[in-house]
Structures are given as C-alpha cells and as structure tokens.
PyMOL CGO cylinders between C-alpha atoms (Angstrom):
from pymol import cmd
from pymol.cgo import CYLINDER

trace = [
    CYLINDER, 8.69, 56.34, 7.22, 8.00, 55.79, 10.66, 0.3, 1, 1, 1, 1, 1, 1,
    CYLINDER, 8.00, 55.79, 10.66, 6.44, 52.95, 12.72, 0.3, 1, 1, 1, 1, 1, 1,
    CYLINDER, 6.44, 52.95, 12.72, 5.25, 50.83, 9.88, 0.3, 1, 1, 1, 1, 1, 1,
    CYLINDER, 5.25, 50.83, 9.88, 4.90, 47.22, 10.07, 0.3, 1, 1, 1, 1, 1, 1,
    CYLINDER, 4.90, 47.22, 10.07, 4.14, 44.60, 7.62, 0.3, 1, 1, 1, 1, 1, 1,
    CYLINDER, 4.14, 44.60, 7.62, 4.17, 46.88, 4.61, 0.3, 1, 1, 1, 1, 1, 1,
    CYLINDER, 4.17, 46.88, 4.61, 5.39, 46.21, 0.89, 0.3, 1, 1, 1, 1, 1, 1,
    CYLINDER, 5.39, 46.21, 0.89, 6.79, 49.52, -0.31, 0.3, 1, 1, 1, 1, 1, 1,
    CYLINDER, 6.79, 49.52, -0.31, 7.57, 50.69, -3.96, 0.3, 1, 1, 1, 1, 1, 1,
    CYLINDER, 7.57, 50.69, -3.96, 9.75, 53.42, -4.50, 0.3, 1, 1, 1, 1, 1, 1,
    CYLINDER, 9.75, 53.42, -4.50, 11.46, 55.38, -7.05, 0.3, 1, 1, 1, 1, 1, 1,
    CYLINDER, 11.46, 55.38, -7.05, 13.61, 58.01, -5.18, 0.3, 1, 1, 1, 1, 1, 1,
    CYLINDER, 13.61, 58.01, -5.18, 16.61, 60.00, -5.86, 0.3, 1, 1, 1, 1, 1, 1,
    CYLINDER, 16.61, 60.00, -5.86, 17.75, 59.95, -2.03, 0.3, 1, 1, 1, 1, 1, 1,
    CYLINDER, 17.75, 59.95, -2.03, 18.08, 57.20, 0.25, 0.3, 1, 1, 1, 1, 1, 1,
    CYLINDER, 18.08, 57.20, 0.25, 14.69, 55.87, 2.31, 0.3, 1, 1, 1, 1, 1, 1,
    CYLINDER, 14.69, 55.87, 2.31, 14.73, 56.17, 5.73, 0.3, 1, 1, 1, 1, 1, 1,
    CYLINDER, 14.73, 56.17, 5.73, 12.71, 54.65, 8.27, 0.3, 1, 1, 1, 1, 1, 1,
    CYLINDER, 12.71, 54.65, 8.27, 12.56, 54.54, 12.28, 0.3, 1, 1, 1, 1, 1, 1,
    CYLINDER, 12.56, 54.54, 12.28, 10.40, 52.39, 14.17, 0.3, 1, 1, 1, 1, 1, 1,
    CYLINDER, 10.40, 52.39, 14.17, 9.48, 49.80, 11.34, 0.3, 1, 1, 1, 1, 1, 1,
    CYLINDER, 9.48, 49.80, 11.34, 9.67, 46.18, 11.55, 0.3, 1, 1, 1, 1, 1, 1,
    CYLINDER, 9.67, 46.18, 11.55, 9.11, 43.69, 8.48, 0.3, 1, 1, 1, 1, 1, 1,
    CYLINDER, 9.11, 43.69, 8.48, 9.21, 46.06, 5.74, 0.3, 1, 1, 1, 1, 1, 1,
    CYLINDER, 9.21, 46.06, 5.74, 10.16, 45.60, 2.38, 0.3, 1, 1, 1, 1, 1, 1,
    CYLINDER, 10.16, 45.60, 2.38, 11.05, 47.54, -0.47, 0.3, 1, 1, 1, 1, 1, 1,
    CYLINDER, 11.05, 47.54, -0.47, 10.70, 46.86, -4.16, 0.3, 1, 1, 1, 1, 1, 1,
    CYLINDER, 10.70, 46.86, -4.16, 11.36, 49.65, -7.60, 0.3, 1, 1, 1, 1, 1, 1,
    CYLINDER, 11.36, 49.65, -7.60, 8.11, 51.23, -8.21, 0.3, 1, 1, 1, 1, 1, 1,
    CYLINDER, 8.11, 51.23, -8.21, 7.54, 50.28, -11.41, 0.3, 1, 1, 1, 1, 1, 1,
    CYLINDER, 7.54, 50.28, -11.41, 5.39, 52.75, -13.59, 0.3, 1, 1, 1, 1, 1, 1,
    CYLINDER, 5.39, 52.75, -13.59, 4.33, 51.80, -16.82, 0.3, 1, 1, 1, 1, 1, 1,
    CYLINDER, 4.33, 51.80, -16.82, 2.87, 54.96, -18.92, 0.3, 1, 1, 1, 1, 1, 1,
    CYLINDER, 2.87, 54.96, -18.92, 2.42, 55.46, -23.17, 0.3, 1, 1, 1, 1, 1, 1,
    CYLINDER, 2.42, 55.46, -23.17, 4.20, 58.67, -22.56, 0.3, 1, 1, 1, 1, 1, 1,
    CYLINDER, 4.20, 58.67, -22.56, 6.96, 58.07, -19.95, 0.3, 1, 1, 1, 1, 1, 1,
    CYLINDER, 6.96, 58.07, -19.95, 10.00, 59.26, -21.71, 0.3, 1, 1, 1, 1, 1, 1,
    CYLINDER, 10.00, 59.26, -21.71, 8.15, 62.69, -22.85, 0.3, 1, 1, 1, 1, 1, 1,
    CYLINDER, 8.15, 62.69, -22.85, 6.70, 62.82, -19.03, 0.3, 1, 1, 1, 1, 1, 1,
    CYLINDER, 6.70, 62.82, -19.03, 9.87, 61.98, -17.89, 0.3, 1, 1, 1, 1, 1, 1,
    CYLINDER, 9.87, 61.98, -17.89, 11.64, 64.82, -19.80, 0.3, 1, 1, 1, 1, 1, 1,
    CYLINDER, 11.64, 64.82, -19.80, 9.32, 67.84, -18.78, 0.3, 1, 1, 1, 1, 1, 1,
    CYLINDER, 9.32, 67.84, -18.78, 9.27, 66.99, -14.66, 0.3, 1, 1, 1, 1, 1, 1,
    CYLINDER, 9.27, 66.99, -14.66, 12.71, 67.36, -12.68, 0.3, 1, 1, 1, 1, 1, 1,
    CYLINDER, 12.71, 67.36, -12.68, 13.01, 63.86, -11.86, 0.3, 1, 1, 1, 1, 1, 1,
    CYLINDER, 13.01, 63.86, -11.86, 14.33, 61.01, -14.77, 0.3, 1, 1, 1, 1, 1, 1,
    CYLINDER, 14.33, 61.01, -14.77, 11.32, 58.18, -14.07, 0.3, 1, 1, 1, 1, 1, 1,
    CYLINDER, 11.32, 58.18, -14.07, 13.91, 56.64, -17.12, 0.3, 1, 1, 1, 1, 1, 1,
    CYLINDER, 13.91, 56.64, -17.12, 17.02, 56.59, -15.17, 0.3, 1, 1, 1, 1, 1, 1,
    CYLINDER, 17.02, 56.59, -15.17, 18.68, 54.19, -13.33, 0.3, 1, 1, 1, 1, 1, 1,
    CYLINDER, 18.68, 54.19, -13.33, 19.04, 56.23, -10.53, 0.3, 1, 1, 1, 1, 1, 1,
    CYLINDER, 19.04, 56.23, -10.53, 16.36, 54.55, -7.90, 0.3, 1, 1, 1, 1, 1, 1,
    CYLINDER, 16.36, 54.55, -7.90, 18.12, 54.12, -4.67, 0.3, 1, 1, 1, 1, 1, 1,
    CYLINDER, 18.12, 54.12, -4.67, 15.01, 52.33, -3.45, 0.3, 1, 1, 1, 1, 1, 1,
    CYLINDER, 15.01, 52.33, -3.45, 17.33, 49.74, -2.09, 0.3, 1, 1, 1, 1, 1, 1,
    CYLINDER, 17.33, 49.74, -2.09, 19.45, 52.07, 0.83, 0.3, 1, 1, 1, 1, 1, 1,
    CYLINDER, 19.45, 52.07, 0.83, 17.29, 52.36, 2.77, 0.3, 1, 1, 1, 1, 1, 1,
    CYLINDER, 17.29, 52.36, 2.77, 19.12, 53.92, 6.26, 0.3, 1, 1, 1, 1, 1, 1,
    CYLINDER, 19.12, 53.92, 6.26, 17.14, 52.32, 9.52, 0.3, 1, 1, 1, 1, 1, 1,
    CYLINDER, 17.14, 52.32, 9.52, 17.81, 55.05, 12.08, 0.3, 1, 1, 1, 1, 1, 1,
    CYLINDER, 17.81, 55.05, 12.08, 16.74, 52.60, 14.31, 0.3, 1, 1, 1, 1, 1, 1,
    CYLINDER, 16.74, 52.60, 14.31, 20.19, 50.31, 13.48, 0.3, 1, 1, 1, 1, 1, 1,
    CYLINDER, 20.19, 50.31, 13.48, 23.45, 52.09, 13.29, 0.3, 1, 1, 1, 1, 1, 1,
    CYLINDER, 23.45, 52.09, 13.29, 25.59, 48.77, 13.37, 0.3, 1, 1, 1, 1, 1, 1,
    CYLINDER, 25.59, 48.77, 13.37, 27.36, 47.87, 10.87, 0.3, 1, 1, 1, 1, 1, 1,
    CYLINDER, 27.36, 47.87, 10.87, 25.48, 44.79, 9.70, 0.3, 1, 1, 1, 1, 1, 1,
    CYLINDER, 25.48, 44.79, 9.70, 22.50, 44.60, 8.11, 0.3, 1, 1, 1, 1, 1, 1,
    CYLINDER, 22.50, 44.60, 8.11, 18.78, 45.71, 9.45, 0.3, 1, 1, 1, 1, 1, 1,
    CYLINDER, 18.78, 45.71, 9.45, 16.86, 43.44, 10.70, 0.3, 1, 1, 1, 1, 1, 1,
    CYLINDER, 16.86, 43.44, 10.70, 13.87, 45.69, 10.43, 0.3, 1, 1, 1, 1, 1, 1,
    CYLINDER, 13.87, 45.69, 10.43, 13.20, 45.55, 6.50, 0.3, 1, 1, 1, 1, 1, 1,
    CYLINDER, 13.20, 45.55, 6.50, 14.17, 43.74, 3.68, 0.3, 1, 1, 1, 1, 1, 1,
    CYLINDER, 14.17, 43.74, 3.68, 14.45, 44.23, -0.43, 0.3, 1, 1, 1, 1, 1, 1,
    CYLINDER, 14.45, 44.23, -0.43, 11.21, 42.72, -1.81, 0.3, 1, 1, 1, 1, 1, 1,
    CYLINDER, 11.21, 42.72, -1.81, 11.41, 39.37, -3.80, 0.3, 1, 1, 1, 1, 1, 1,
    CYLINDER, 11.41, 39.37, -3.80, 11.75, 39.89, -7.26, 0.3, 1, 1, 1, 1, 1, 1,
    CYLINDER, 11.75, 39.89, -7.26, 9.01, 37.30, -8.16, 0.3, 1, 1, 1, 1, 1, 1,
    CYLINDER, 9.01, 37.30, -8.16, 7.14, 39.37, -5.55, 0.3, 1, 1, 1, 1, 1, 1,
    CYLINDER, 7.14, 39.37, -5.55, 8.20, 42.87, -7.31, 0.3, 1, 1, 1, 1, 1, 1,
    CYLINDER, 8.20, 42.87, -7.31, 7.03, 41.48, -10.97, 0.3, 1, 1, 1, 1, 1, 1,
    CYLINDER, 7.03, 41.48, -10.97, 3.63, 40.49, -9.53, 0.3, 1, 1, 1, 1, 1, 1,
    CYLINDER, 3.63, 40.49, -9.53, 2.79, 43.40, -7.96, 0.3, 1, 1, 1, 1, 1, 1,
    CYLINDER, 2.79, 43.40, -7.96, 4.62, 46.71, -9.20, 0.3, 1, 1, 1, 1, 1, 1,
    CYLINDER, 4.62, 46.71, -9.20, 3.38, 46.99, -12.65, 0.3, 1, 1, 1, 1, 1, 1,
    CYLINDER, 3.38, 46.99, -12.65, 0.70, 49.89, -12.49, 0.3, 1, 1, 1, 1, 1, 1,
    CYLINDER, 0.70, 49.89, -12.49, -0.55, 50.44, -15.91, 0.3, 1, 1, 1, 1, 1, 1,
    CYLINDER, -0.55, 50.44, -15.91, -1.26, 54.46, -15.09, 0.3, 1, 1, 1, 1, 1, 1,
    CYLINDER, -1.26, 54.46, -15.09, -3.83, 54.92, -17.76, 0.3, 1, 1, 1, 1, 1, 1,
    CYLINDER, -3.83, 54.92, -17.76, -5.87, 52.11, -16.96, 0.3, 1, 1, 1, 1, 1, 1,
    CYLINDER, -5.87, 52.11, -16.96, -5.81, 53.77, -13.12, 0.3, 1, 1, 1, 1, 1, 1,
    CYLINDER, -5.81, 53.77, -13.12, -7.12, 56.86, -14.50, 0.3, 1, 1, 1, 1, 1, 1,
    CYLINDER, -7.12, 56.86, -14.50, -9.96, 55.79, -16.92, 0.3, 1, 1, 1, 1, 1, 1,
    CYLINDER, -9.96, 55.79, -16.92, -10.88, 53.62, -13.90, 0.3, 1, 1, 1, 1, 1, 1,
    CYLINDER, -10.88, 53.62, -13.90, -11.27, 56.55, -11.47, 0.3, 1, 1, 1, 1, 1, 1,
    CYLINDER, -11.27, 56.55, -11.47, -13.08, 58.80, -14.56, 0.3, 1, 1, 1, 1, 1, 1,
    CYLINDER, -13.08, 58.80, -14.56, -15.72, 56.47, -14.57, 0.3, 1, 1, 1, 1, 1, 1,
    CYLINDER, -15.72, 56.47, -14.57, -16.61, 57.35, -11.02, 0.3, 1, 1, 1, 1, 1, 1,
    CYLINDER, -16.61, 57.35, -11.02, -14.96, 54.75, -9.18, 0.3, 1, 1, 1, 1, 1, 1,
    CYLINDER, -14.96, 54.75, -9.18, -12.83, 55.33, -5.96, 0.3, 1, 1, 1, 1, 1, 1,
    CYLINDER, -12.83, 55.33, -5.96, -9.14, 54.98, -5.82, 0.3, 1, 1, 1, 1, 1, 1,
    CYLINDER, -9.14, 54.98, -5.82, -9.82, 51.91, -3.69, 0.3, 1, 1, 1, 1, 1, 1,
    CYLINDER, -9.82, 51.91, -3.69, -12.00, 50.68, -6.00, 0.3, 1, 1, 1, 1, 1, 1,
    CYLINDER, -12.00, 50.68, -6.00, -9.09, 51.20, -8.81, 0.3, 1, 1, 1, 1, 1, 1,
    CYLINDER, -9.09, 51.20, -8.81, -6.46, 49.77, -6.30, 0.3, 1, 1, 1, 1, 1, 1,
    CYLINDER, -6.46, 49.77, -6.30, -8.61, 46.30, -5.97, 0.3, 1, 1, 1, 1, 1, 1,
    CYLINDER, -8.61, 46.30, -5.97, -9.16, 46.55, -9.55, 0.3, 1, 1, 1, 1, 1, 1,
    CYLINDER, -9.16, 46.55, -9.55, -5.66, 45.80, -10.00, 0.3, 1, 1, 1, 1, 1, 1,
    CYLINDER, -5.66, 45.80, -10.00, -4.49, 43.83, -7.83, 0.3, 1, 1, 1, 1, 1, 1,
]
cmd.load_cgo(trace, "trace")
C-alpha cells in the first residue's frame, strides 16, 4: 500500500502487508461471514478458516528501526467487532436488486 493516510484496513493475507508512505493506518482481520465458508474455503487455494492471517506484520518500508512504526497501528478490537462483520450474502442480494456497491457499502455500515 502506498501513500495512504487515515485509512482502516481489513485484511486476511497469507504474507506480510507492506506499506511505504502511509501515516495513521490501521489494520484489523477481515472478517467474512458466509453460509458456505468452510465448502468455499475448501475449493479456492487460500484457507478463509485458518488461522493463518498475518494481517498484523505489517513491514513499513518506510521504518527499518528496530522499534515499532509510527506510521500505522493494529485496529481496536471494539473498533474491529463494529465494523468487520460483512454478511456476504446480504452484499450480494443488495447489489442484485440494482443498487451500487456504494449504495451496499452505506447499507452496512
């Protein structure tokens, strides 16, 4: 990610995150909530079951000391309840009835 500011990220990645040129960014698990996760889950190449998320190492190639980056931060986790639960069939009926994604993206939040 580069030269983001102010942003609230969900992930779910198998690699560490890496951003340059970012300041006050922070990073929660995205949080996916489907009927048919596990079968989903089984047929792609990537576990959305597994505890694997490394959305939390995120590498700021803007700060190579040793200490921690000022630049971002790991979301609140009253923050990441509130706002990471995406009920992904709800998104989808929402945009089938002719409604834009940002339509469906106020919708739920």
């Amino acid at each position: 990610m580069h030269s983001t500011r102010d942003t609230q990220v969900f992930l779910y990645v198998s690699s560490n995150p890496i951003i340059e040129d970012c300041q006050s960014v922070s990073f929660g698990p995205y949080n996916i909530q489907h009927p048919h996760l596990k079968e989903l889950s089984e047929k792609s190449a990537l576990s959305l079951e597994s505890p694997s998320n490394k959305y939390n190492l995120v590498e700021d190639f803007n700060w190579l000391k040793q200490a921690a980056s000022p630049n971002w931060s790991i979301m609140p986790k009253e923050s990441q309840d509130k706002l990471s639960r995406i009920d992904v069939e709800e998104t989808v009926t929402f945009l089938k009835s002719g409604s834009s994604l940002d339509q469906a993206m106020n919708s739920l939040f």
